[in-house]
Structure formats: structure tokens, C-alpha cells
C-alpha positions in Angstrom: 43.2 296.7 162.7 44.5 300.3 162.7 46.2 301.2 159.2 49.8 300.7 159.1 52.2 303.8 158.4 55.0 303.2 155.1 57.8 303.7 158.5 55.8 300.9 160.3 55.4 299.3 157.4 59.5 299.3 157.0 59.9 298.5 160.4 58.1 295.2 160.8 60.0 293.6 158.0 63.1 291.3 158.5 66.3 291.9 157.2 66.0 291.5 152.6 68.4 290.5 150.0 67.4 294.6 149.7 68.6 295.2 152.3 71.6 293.7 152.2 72.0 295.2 148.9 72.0 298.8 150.2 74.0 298.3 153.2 77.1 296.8 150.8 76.5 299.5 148.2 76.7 302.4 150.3 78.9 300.5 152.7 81.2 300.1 149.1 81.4 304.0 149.0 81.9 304.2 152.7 85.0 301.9 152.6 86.7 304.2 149.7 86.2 307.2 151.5 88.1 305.4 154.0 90.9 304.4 152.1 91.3 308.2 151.0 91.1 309.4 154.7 93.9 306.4 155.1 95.9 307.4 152.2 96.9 310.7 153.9 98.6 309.5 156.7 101.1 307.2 154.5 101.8 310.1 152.2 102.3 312.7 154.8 104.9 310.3 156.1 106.6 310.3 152.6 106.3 313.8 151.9 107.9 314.8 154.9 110.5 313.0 153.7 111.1 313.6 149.9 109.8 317.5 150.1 111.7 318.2 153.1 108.6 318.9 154.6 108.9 320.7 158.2 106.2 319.3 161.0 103.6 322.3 160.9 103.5 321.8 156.8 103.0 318.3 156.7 100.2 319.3 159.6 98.4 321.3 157.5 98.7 318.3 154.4 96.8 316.2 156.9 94.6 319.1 158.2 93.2 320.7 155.5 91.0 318.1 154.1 89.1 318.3 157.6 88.3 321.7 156.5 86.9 320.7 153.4 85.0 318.1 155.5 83.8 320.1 158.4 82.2 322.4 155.3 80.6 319.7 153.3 79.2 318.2 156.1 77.1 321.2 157.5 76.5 322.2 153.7 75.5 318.3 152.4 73.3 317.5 155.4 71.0 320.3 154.5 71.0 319.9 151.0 70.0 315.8 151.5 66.9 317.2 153.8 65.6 319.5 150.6 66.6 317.3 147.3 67.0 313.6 148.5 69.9 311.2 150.3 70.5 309.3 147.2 71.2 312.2 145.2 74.1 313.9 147.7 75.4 310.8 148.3 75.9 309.5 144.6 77.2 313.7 144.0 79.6 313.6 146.7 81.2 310.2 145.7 81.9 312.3 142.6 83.4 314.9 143.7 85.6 313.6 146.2 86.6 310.9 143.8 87.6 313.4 140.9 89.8 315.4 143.0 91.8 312.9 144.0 92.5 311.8 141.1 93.7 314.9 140.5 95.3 315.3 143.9 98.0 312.5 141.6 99.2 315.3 139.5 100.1 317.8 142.5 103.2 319.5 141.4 103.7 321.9 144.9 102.6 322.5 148.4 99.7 325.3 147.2 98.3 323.1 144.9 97.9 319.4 146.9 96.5 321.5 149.6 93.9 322.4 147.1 93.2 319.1 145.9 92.8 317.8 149.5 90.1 320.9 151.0 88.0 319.3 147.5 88.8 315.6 148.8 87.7 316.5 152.2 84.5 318.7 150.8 83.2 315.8 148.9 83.9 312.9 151.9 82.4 315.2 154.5 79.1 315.4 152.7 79.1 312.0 152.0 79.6 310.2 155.1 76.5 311.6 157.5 74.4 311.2 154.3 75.1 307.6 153.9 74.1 306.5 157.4 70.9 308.5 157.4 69.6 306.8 154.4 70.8 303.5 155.9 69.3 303.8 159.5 66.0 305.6 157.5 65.5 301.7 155.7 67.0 299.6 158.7 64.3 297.9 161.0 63.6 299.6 164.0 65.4 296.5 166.3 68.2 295.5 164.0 68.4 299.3 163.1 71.6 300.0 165.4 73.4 297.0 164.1 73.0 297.7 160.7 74.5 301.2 160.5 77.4 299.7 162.7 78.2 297.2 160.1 77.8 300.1 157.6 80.2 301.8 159.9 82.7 298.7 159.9 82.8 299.4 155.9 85.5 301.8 156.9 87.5 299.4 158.5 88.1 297.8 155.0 89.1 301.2 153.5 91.5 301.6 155.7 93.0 298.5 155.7 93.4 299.1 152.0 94.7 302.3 152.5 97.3 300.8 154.8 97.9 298.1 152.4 98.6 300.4 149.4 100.8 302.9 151.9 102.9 299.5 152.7 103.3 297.8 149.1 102.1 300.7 147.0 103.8 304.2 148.2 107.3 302.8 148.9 108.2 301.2 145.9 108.9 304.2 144.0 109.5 308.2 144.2 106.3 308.6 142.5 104.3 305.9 144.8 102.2 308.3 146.5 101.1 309.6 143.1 99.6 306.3 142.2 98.1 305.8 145.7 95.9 309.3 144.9 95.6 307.4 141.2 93.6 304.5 143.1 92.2 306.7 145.5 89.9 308.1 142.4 88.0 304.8 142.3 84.8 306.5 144.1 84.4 308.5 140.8 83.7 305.7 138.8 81.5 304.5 141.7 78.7 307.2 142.1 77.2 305.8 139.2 76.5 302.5 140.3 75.0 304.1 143.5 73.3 306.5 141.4 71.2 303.8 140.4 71.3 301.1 142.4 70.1 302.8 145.9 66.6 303.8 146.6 65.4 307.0 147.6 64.7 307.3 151.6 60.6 306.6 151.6 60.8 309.2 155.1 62.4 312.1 152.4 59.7 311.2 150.0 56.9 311.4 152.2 58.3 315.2 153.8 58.0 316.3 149.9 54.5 314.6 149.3 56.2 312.3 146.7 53.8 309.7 148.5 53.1 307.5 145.2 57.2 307.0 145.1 57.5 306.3 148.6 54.4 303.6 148.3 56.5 302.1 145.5 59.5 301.3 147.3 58.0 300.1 150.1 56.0 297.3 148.2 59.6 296.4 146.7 60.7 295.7 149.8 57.3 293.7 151.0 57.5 291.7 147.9 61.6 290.8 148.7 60.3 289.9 152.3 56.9 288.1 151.2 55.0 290.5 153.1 51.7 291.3 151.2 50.9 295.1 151.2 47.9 296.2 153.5 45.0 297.1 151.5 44.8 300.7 153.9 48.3 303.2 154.1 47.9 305.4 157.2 48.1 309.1 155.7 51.9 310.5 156.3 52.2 312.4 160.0 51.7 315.8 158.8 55.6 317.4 159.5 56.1 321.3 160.8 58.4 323.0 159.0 58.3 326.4 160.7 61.5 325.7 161.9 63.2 325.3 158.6 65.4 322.5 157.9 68.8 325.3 159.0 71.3 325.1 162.2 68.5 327.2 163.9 66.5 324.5 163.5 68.5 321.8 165.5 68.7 324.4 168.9 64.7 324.7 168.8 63.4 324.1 172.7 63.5 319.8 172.7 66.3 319.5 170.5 68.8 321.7 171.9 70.2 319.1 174.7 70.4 316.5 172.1 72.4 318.8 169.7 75.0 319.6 172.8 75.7 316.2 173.4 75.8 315.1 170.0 78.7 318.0 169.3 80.1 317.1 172.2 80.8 313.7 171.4 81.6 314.3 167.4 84.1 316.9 168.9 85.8 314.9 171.5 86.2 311.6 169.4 87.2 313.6 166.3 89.9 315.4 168.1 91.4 312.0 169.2 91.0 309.8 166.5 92.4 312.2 163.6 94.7 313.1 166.0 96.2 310.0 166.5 95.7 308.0 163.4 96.8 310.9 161.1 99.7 311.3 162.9 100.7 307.5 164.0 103.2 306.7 161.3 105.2 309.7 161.3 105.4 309.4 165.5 106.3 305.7 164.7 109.4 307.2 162.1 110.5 309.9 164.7 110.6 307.0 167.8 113.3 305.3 165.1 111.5 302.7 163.1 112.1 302.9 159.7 109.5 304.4 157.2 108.6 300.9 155.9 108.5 299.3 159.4 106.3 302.0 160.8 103.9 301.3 157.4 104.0 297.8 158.8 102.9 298.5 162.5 100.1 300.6 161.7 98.8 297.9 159.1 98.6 295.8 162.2 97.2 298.2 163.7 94.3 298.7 161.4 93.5 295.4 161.7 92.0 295.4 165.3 89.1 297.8 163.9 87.5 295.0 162.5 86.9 293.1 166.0 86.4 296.4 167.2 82.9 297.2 165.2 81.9 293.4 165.5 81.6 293.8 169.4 79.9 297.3 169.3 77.4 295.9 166.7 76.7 293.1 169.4 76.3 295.4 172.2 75.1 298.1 170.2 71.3 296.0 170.3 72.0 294.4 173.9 73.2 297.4 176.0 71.8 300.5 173.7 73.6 303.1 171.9 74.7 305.3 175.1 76.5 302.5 177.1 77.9 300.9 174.5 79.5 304.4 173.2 80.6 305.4 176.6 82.5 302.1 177.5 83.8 302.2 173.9 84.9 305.8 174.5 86.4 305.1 178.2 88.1 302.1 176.4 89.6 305.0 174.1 90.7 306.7 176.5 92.3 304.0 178.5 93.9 302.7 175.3 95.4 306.6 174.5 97.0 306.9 178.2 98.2 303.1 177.2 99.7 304.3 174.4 101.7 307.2 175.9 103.7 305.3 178.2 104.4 302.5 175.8 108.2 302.0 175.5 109.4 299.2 172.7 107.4 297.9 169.7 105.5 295.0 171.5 104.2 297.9 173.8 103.3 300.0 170.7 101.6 297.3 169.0 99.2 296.4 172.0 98.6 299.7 172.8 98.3 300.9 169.4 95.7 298.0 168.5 93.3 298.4 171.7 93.0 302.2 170.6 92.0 301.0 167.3 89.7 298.2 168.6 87.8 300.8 171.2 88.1 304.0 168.8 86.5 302.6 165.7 83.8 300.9 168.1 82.8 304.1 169.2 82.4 305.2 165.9 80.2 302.6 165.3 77.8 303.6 167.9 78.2 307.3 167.2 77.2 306.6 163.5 74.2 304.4 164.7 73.0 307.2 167.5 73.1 310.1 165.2 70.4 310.2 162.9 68.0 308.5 165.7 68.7 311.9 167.5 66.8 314.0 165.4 63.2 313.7 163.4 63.2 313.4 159.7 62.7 316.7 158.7 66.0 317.7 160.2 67.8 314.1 160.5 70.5 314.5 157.8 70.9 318.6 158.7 71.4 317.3 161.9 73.7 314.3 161.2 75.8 316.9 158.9 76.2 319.7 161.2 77.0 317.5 164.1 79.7 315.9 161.7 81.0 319.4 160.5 81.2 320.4 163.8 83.3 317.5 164.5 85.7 318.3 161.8 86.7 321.2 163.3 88.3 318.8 166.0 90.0 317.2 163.2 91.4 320.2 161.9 92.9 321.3 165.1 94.5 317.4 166.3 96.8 317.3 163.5 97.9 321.1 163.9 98.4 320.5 167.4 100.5 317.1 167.4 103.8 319.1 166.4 103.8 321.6 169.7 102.4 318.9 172.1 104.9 316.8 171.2 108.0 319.6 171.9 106.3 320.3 174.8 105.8 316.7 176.3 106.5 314.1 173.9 104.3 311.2 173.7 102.9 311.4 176.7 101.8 315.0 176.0 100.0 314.2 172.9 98.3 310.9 173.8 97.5 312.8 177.1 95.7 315.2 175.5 94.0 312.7 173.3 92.1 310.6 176.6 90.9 314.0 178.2 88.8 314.6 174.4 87.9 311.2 174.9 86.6 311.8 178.3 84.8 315.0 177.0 83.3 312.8 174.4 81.7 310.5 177.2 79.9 313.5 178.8 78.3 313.9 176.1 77.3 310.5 174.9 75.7 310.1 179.1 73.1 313.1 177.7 72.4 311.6 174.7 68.5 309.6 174.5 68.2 306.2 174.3 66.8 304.8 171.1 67.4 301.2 171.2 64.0 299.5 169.2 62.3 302.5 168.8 60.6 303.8 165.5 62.3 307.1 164.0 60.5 310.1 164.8 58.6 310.8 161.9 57.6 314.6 163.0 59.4 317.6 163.8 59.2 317.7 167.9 60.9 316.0 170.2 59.3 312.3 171.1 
């Protein structure tokens, strides 16, 4: 019997209390970089009102975190491929966390805006990271499924966020200042993940930290039962010519996959931060009241979670690239929905299947992304594919204000399906990966 590589080795073993334990830990921080992301939309709506706030500040409130984020991302990928996944993620929880803490004491414009590019800098670097190391542990044919339940984490965060923006934020003047206050939870958190993940045994092995790697690997033999061979097949030698870089990722055999990734990260950015930033000031400007619109997007919220439960399912019985393109076309079905929708009952249905097909698809897009790319490259990959899709989100929320004095709704949520449909295109050209190992090397399967 042919020796057994420490991937293969991973791969063959069911799913571990270990396991388990390091999809709810990084799952944990995922969730609280939700209920930041969450946070925004609430307090824009209150801002608006108790600074006076005109539509194309307020914009920028909910836009420039996504520049923070588009810049962590590219930056934190890259730095996970050269000093570790554990490490960036447990640094980024920090960061992130801190600032909003700080983000509670903003005393002007200038200086929230601040706070919010550091937010965003820490929770772009964070989020591509954490599903790397994740997919890097998961076994091959469960691997989709896991990183889609480590997507659905987010689900949770945003519920809380929507919680805290509906009990929390309008109870007193200074209520958005103790929703940044909670928001600073992920500080206190890095340390926990600081020691309780493992390192990715793929990142150890591209260093040659092979007695490390061996280590963790038994740990997670011995949780399953599954004795350690008494031969390790010698790590697949990994060509770094290329450089771990953005020049990397457009090599010949990687360039297609890179299009379509951006592609999709680009479309379903530009509609989901679009929409969700924006949804509860549009719900105040159609005439609900503040606390009312608070309510409805709760509701909202809620249809995520049935939402990543269905793309987990399919995610293993269809394959990544039709389950994120009928998720996407749902989108975009849901968006046109939503545009036409006259009354609350209308608002709430359509409002709920965007949310059910939106955060499906991000599911899948989290679970295809790091499969794309080989390990050498995988989180450099994941980030810059992220920070390119934060340049989307930067641009929706800017944008909202002069769709909507151009069309209205209609206009916006228009504009919203034809990203969606971009975002399609792209996930058609993506590979298939569905129960295949991770390529270990630096070329193309």
C-alpha cells in the first residue's frame, strides 16, 4: 500500500469533536464580524437622524469600512500564505475588535469615519482567512458543507446585530454608542482563538515545518481512532517561482479561475452591501417608522438561516457552481421582487427571499473559493478575490442615494439583479470541486 500523504491523511477521516471545535471557534469570530457589519446599517439609520446627516454622508458612514476591507483583504491573504492562518486570524480579530470599541467614543463625522476604515481593515483580513483554514482541515466530501455552515455563523451575527439595532440603539440618544461598546467583543476573543485553533498542516508543510504538521495530524487520527501509518509520503515539493503576490493568481492556468472568481465576489458584493446596508433607511424613507423598519429587517435576517441550510445541502448534492448560480439567479429574482413591492406584506416576502437566496450564495462562494487556488496561493487568492469584492461594496452604498432620485426603488433594486446576473457569469466559469482533494502544488490540476 502506497504511503498516505498528511492531506490524504486529513481527508479520509470523518467529521471529529476537533473538528467541530474549529468550525464553532472560528465560526464564533465569524458571527461577531457579522454583527459589526450589521451594526452599521442600524446606526446609519440613527445618525441620519440625530446628526442631521444628508444621504451621500451617511453613504460614506456605511462605505468606508469596505475600504478598509477591500485593503485588508488583499494585504491579510498574503500575509496568512507567508506566516500562518491562525496567526492573521487571531491578529485581525484584534484589531477590528479594538477599533470598535473605540468607534463608541466617536465625537464627529472625521473621526467615526476613521474608526470604521480600521473596523473594516481588520474584518476584511479576517473573513477569507477563516474559511481557508477551515476548508484546509474539512474532509474532502463534507468539505463544501462545512465552510457553508462556517458561512451560516454570519447569519447569527447579524441576527444579533439586528437584535441590538431593535432593543439596543433606540432606547436612548447614546444607544448606538453602546452598540459599538458590544461590537468590541472580538477583542477579547482573539485570545481564545489564539490558542485554541490549530495551525493549517498544508501552511506547515509549504514552510517545511513537517514535524508540526505530523503533530496535528495524529491529534486528529487519535480524536477519530484512526491509528497513524507507520510511512508519511514526503510533502509534494511546491514551486514558488511565482511568488505568493497578485502576479501570481494571473499565471497561465489560474488566470480564468481568478476572472470568474472576481467576477462573482464583485457582482454579489455590489448587491448584497447594497441592499442590506441600505434596507432600513429605504424602509424609513417608504414611511415606516425608525423602530418599525428595525423590526422588518430583523425579520428579514431571519430567512438567512434557511437560506445556508439549503445551500449546505445542495452544496454536496449539486456541486459548488450550480448551487451558486441558482442561489445567485434566486438573488436576482428576489431583488426585481423587491422593487416592485408595494405595502409591508410585499416588503417582508420579498425582503426575506433576497435574504434566503443572497446569504445562500454566500455560502457557496465561501466554500468555492479557496478550492480555486493551490495552497501556496489559496489564502492570497481568497483575499484578493475578497478585496476585490469590496470594491463593489464601497461603490453600492455610494450609489443607492442617485439611483434612488433617479428611479426610486425600482432603480436601485434594478440595478442590484443585473450585478447579480454578472455574478452568475462568473460562477458558470468557475471549476468544479465537489469531493476532490485540494491541490497541494502550485499548477493548475
Amino acid at each position: 500500500m502506497l504511503p498516505l500523504s498528511r492531506a490524504e491523511r486529513l481527508d479520509r477521516l470523518p467529521f471529529t469533536r476537533l473538528h467541530r471545535r474549529l468550525l464553532v471557534v472560528a465560526g464564533a469570530g465569524w458571527a461577531m464580524d457579522a454583527m459589526d457589519v450589521g451594526l452599521i446599517s442600524f446606526i446609519m439609520a440613527t445618525l441620519a437622524k440625530q446628526w442631521g446627516l444628508d444621504g451621500g454622508t451617511a453613504a460614506w458612514i456605511g462605505s468606508v469600512g469596505f475600504v478598509g476591507m477591500a485593503i485588508g483583504a488583499s494585504l491579510g491573504g498574503s500575509v496568512a500564505d507567508r506566516v500562518g492562518r491562525r496567526f492573521v486570524f487571531a491578529a485581525t480579530l484584534l484589531v477590528y475588535g479594538l477599533a470598535t470599541g473605540a468607534a463608541a467614543f466617536s465625537w464627529s463625522v472625521a473621526s467615526l469615519l476613521v474608526f470604521r476604515f480600521l473596523i473594516g481593515f481588520g474584518l476584511g483580513a479576517e473573513l477569507p482567512v477563516a474559511s481557508t483554514l477551515v476548508s484546509e482541515f474539512a474532509p474532502s466530501r463534507i468539505r463544501g458543507r462545512i465552510v457553508v455552515l462556517l458561512e451560516a455563523f454570519w447569519a447569527f451575527g447579524w441576527i444579533l446585530a439586528a437584535l441590538i439595532g431593535t432593543y439596543v440603539i433606540p432606547r436612548s440618544e447614546n444607544g448606538w454608542r453602546w452598540a459599538f461598546a458590544l461590537g468590541a467583543l472580538p477583542a477579547l476573543y482573539s485570545g481564545v482563538v489564539r490558542r485554541a485553533l490549530p495551525e493549517s498542516v498544508r501552511f506547515l508543510e509549504t514552510q517545511g515545518r513537517v514535524d508540526e504538521a505530523e503533530a496535528v495530524v495524529r491529534r486528529f487520527e487519535a480524536e477519530a481512532g484512526v491509528a497513524a501509518p507507520d510511512r508519511v509520503a514526503a510533502p509534494q515539493p511546491v514551486d514558488q517561482s511565482a511568488g505568493v503576490g497578485l502576479g501570481g493568481l494571473w499565471r497561465a492556468g489560474l488566470a480564468r479561475r481568478t476572472l470568474a472568481l472576481w467576477m462573482v465576489w464583485f457582482g454579489i458584493n455590489f448587491a448584497y452591501y447594497g441592499a442590506f446596508i441600505w434596507i432600513p433607511t429605504l424602509l424609513t424613507q417608504r414611511g415606516f417608522s425608525l423602530v418599525k423598519s428595525f423590526e422588518y429587517t430583523l425579520i428579514i435576517t431571519l430567512a438567512q438561516l434557511p437560506g445556508y441550510a439549503v445551500s449546505a445541502y445542495l452544496i454536496e448534492k449539486w456541486g459548488r457552481r450550480p448551487t451558486l448560480a441558482a442561489f445567485l439567479a434566486g438573488s436576482a429574482g428576489a431583488a426585481l421582487l423587491f422593487a416592485r413591492a408595494d405595502g409591508a406584506t410585499a416588503v417582508l416576502v420579498a425582503g426575506c427571499l433576497l435574504s434566503f437566496f443572497n446569504l445562500g450564495a454566500w455560502g457557496a462562494v465561501y466554500a468555492a473559493t479557496p478550492e480555486v487556488y493551490p495552497t501556496a496561493v489559496r489564502a492570497t487568492g481568497a483575499g484578493w478575490a475578497a478585496g476585490f469584492g469590496r470594491i463593489a461594496s464601497i461603490l453600492a452604498p455610494l450609489c443607492v442615494p442617485p439611483l434612488m432620485a433617479a428611479g426610486g426603488t425600482q432603480a436601485v433594486f434594478g440595478t442590484f439583479a443585473a450585478f447579480f446576473g454578472l455574478a452568475i457569469i462568473g460562477a458558470l466559469l468557475l471549476p468544479e470541486w465537489r469531493g476532490r482533494q485540494l491541490d497541494e502544488g502550485l499548477a493548475p490540476a
